[in-house]
N, C-alpha and C positions, 0 to 999 in steps of 0.2 A: 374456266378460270385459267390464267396463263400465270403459270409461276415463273423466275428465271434459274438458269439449271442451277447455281450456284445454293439456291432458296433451301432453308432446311424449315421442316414444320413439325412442331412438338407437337405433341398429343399427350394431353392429362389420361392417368390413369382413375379408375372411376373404382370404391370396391363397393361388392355389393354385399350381401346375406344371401349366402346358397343356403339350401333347405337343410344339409347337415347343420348350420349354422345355429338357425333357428330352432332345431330339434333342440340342440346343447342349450340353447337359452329357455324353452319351454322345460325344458327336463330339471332344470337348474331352479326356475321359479317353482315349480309342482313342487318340489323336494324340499323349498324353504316354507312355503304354506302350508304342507305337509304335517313338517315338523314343528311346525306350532298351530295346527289344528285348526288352520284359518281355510275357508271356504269361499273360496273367489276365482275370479275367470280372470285369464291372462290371455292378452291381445297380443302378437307381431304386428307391425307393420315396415314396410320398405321406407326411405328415403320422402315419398311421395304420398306418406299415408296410406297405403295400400297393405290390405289386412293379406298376411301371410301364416297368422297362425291364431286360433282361436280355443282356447280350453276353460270350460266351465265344469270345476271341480262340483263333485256329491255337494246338495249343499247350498251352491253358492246360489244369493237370489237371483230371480230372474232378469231382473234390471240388469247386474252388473254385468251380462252380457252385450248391453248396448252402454253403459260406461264406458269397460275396459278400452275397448276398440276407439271409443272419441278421445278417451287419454291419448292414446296414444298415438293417432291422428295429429291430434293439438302438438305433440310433445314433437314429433319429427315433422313437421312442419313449420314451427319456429325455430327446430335445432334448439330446444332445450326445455327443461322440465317444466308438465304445465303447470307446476303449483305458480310459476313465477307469472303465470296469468290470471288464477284465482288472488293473489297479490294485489297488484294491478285492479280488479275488481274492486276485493274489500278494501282498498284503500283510496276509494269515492269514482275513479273513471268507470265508470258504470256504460259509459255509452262502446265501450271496448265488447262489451256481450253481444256487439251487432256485427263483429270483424266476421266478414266469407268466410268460410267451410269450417270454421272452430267452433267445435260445440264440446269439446271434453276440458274445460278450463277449470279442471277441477286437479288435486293434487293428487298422483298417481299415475301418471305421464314421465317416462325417463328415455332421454333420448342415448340412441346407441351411437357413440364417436371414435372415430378411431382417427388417427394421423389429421388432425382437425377436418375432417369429415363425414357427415353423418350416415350413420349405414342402414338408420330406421328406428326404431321405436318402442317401448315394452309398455305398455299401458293395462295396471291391474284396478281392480273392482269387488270391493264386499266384505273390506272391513272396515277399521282405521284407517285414514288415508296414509300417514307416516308408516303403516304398516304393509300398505300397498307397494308402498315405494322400495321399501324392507326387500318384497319378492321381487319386484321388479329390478332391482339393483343386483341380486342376488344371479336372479338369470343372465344378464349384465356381465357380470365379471365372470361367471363360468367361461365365457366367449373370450373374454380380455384381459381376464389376470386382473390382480386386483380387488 
């Protein structure tokens, strides 16, 4: 590629989730489910859906193992909370249940953003779903203030 010498070329900064990151958000959600005695598994994922932390409290059902993680797939992969796909759903577009690689279009999907970009995803599983989100929000702002 020939640039001319005068040429300046920006490069976006990209942030991501290091693992200290993730610990503070898993630590964060453990503590709020904790403390109200709810038994569920909380998912990470990166930017890309890519599971980066996986915790199934004493407890939680078996299922919600394979929830949490589509939450939250769903949720950093459209850059925002999947209930806004469960939405969409129940209110008749039913053929949206067929969209590639989304299978957690269920409420309890919160996407991680920072400086309007997403850094990945907190998807819990194995209660209430507004209760889900409770933890998941929870782990959330441990990371971001808030």
């Amino acid at each position: 590629m020939f640039l001319p010498k005068d040429a300046t070329i920006f490069m976006q900064t990209k942030l991501v989730l290091g693992l200290s990151d993730v610990k503070t958000i898993a630590a964060a959600a453990e503590a709020e489910a904790l403390k109200n005695q709810w038994a569920v598994t909380i998912a990470i994922v990166d930017e890309g859906g890519h599971l980066l932390w996986l915790q199934r409290l004493d407890g939680a059902p078996a299922i919600s193992a394979h929830i949490a993680p589509a939450k939250a797939h769903t949720s950093a992969l459209g850059r925002r909370e999947s209930k806004a796909y469960e939405d969409v759903i129940n209110g008749g577009r039913w053929a949206f249940m067929t969209v590639p690689t989304m299978h957690g279009m269920l409420e309890g999907g919160v996407p991680i953003l920072k400086e309007g970009q997403c850094l990945g995803a907190v998807g819990v599983s194995g209660v209430k779903s507004e209760q889900d989100v409770q933890i998941a929000r929870a782990g959330i702002a441990a990371l971001l203030g808030g």
